[in-house]
N, CA and C atoms as a LAMMPS dump frame, in Angstrom:
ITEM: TIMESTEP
0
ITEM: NUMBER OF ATOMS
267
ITEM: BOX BOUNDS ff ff ff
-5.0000000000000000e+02 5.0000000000000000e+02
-5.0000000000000000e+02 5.0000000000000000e+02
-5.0000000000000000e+02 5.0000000000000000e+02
ITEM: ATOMS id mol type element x y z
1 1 1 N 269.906 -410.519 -63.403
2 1 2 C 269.882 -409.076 -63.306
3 1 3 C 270.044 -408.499 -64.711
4 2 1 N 269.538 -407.172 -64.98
5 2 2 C 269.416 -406.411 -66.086
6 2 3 C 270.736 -405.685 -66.191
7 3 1 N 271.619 -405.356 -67.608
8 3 2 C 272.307 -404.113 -67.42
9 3 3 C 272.486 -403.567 -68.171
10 4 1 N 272.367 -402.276 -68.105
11 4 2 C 273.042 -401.558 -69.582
12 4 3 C 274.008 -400.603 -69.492
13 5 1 N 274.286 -400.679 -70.517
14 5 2 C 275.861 -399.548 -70.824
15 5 3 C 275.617 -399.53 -71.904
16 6 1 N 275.897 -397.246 -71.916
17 6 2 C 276.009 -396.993 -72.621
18 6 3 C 277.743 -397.069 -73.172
19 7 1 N 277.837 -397.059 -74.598
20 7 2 C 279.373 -397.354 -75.288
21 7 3 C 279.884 -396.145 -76.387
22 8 1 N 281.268 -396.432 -76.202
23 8 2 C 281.227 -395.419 -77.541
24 8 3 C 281.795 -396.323 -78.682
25 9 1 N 282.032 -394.844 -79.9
26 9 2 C 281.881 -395.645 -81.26
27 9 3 C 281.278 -396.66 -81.628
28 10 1 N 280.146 -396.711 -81.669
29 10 2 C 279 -397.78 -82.428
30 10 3 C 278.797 -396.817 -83.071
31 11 1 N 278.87 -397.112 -84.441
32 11 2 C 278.176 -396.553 -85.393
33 11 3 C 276.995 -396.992 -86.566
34 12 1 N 276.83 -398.576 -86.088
35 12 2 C 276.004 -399.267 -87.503
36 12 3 C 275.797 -400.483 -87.247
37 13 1 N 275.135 -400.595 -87.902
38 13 2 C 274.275 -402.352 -87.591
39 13 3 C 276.216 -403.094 -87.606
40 14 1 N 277.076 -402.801 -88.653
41 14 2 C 278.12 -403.92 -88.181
42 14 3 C 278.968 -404.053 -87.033
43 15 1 N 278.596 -402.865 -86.208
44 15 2 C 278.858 -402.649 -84.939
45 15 3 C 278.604 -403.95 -83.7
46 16 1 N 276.977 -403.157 -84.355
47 16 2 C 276.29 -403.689 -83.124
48 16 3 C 276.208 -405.951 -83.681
49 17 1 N 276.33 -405.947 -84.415
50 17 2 C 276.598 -407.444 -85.354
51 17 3 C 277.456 -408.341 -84.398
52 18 1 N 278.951 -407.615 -84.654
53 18 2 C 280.483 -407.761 -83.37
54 18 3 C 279.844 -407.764 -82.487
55 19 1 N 279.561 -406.857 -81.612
56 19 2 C 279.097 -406.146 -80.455
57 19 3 C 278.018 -408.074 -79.575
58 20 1 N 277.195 -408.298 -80.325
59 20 2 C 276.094 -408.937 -80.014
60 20 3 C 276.724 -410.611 -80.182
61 21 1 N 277.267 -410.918 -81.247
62 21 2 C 278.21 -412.176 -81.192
63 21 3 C 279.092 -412.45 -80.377
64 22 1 N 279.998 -411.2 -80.209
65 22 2 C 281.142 -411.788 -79.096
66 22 3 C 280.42 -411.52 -77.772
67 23 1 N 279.284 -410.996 -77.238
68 23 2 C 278.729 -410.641 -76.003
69 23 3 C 277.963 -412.482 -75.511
70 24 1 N 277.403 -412.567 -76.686
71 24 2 C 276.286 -413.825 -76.456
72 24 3 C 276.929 -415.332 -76.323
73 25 1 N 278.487 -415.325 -76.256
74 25 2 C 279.104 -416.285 -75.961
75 25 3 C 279.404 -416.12 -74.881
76 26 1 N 279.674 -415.168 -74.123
77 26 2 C 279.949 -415.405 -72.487
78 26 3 C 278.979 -415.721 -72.166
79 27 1 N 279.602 -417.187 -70.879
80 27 2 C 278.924 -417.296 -70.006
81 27 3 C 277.651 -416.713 -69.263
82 28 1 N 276.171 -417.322 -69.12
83 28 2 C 275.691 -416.171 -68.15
84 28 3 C 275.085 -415.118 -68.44
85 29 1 N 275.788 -414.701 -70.114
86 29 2 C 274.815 -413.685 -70.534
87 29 3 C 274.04 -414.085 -71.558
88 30 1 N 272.415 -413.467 -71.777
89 30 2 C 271.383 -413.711 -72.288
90 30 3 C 270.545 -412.295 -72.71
91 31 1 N 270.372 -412.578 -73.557
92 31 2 C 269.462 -411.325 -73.884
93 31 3 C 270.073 -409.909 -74.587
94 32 1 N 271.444 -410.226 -75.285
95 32 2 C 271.695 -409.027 -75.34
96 32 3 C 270.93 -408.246 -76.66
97 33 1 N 270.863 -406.968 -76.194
98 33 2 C 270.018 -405.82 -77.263
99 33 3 C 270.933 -404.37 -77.541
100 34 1 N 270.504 -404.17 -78.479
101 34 2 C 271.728 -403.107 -78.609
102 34 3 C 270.93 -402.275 -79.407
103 35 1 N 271.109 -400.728 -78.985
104 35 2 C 270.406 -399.409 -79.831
105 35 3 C 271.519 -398.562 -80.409
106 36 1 N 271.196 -398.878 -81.296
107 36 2 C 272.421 -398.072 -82.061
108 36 3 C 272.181 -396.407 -81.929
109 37 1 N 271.075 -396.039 -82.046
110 37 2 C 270.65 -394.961 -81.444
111 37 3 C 270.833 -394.016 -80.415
112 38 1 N 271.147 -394.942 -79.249
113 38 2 C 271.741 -394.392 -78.241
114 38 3 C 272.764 -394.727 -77.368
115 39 1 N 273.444 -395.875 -78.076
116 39 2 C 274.754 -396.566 -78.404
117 39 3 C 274.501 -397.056 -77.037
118 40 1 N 273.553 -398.062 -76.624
119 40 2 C 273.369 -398.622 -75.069
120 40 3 C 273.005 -400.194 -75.397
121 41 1 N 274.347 -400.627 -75.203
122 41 2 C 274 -402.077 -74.606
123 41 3 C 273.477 -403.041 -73.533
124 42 1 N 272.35 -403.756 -73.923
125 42 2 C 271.894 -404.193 -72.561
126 42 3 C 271.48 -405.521 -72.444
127 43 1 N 271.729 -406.577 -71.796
128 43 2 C 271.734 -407.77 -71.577
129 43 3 C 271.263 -408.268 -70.448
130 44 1 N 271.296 -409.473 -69.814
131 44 2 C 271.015 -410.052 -68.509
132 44 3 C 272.657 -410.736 -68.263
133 45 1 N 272.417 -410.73 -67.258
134 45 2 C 273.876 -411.31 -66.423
135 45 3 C 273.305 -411.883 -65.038
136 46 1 N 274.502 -413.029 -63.98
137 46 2 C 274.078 -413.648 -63.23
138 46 3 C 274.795 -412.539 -61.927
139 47 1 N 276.006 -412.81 -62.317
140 47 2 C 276.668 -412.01 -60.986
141 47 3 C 277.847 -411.204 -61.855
142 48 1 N 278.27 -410.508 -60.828
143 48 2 C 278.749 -409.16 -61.057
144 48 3 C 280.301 -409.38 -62.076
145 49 1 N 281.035 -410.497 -61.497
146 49 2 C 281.992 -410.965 -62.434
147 49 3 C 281.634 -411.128 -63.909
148 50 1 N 280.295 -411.459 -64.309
149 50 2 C 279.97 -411.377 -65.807
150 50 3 C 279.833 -410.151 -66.288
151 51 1 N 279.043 -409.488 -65.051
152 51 2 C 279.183 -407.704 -65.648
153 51 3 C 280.114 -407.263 -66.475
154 52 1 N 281.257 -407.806 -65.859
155 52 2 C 282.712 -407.006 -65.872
156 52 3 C 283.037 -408.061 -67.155
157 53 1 N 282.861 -408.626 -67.448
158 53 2 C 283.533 -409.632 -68.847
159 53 3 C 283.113 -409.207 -69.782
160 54 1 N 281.516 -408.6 -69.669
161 54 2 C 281.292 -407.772 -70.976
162 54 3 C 281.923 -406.544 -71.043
163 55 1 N 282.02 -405.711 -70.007
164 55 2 C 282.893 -404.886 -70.008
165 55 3 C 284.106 -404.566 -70.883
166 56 1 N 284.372 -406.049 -70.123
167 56 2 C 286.693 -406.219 -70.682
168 56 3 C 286.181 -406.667 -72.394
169 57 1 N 285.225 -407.173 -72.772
170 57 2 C 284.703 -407.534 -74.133
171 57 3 C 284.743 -406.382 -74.838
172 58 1 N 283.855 -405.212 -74.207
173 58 2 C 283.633 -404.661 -75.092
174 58 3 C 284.926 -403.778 -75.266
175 59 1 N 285.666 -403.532 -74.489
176 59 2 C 286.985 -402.768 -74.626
177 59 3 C 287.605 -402.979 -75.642
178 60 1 N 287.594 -404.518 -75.016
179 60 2 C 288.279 -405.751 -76.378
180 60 3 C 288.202 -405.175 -77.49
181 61 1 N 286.942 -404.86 -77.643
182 61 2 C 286.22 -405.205 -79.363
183 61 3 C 286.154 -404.14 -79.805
184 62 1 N 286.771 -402.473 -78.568
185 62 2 C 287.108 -401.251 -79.272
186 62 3 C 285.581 -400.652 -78.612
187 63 1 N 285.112 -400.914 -78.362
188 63 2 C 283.95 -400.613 -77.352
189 63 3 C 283.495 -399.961 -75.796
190 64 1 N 284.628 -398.476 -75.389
191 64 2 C 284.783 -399.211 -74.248
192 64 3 C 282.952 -397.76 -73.556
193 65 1 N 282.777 -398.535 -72.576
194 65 2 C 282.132 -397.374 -71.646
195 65 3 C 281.897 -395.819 -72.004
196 66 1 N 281.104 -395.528 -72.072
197 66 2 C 281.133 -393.444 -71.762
198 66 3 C 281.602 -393.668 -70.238
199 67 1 N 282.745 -392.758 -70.257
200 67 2 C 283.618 -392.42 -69.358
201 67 3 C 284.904 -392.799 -69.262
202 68 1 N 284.804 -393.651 -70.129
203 68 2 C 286.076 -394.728 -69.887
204 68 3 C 286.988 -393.972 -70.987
205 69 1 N 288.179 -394.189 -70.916
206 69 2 C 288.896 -393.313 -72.499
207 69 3 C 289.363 -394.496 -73.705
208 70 1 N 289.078 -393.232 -74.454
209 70 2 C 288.745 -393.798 -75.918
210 70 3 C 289.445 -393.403 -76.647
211 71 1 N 290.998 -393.919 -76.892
212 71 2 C 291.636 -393.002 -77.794
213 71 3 C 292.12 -394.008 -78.878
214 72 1 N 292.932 -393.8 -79.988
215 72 2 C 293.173 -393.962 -81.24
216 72 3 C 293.029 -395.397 -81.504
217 73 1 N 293.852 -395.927 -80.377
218 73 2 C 293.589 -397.813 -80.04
219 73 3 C 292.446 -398.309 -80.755
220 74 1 N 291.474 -397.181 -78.879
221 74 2 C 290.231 -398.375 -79.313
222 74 3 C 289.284 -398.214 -80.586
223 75 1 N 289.266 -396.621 -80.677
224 75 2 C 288.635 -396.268 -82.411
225 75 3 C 288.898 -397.719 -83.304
226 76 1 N 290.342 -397.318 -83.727
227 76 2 C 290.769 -398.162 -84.826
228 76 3 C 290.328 -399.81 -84.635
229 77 1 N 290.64 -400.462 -83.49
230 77 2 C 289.839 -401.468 -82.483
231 77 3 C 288.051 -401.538 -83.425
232 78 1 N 287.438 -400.582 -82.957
233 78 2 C 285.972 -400.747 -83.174
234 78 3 C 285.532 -400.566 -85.283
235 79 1 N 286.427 -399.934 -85.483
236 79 2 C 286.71 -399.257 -86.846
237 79 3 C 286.623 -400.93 -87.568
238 80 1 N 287.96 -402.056 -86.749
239 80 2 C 287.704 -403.124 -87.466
240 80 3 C 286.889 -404.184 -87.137
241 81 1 N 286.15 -403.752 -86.101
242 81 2 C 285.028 -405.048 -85.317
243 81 3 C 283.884 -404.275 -86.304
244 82 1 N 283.439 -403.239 -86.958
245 82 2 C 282.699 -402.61 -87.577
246 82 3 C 282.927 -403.528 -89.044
247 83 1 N 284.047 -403.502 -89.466
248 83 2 C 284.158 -404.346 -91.144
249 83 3 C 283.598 -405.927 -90.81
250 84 1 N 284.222 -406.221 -89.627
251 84 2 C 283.911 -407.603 -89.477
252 84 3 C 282.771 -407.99 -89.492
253 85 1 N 281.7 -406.883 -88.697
254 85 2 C 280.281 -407.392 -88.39
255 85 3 C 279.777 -407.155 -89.41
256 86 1 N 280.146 -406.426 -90.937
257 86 2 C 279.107 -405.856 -91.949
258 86 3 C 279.763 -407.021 -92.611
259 87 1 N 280.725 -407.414 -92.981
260 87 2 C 281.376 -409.166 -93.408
261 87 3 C 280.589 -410.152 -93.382
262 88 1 N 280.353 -410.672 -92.199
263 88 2 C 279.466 -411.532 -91.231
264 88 3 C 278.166 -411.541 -91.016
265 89 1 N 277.862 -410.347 -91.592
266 89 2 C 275.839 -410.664 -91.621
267 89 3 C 275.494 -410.424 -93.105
C-alpha cells in the first residue's frame, strides 16, 4: 500500500536526508520520497503497524504529522535531524 503524510518543519534537503535514512530502515518500508515543497512524505508499507512506525519515526526525528502538535521539543528535535542530514550527505 501507498502513503503519504504530510509533516511539519522540513525545511531542506538535510531534512529530508534524516527524514529518508531513518524511514528506509524500517521494516516493510520501500520507496520512500519526500517533497520538500510540500513537506509530504510518501512511501510503501505492508500493513498498518508499519504505517504507524513511520509515524512514531518521524515524531522521533522531530517530524511529527500536520495536526499533530509541534511544540519547542519537536522543532529543536528536527532543528538537529536537519544538521545531521546536511553532515551526512
Amino acid at each position: 500500500m501507498k502513503a503519504t503524510i504530510t509533516i511539519q518543519n522540513l525545511k531542506c534537503g538535510g531534512c529530508a536526508a534524516t527524514i529518508e535514512k531513518n524511514i528506509s530502515k524500517l521494516p516493510y518500508i520501500e520507496g520512500v520520497e519526500i517533497d520538500l515543497e510540500t513537506s509530504v512524505v510518501s512511501f510503501n508499507y505492508e500493513t498498518e503497524a508499519d504505517r504507524n512506525a513511520v509515524e512514531t519515526t518521524l515524531e522521533r526525528l522531530g517530524y511529527p504529522s500536520v495536526g499533530s502538535q509541534n511544540g519547542m521539543l519537536s522543532k529543536a528535535k528536527s532543528f538537529v535531524s536537519c544538521a545531521t542530514g546536511k553532515l551526512s550527505s
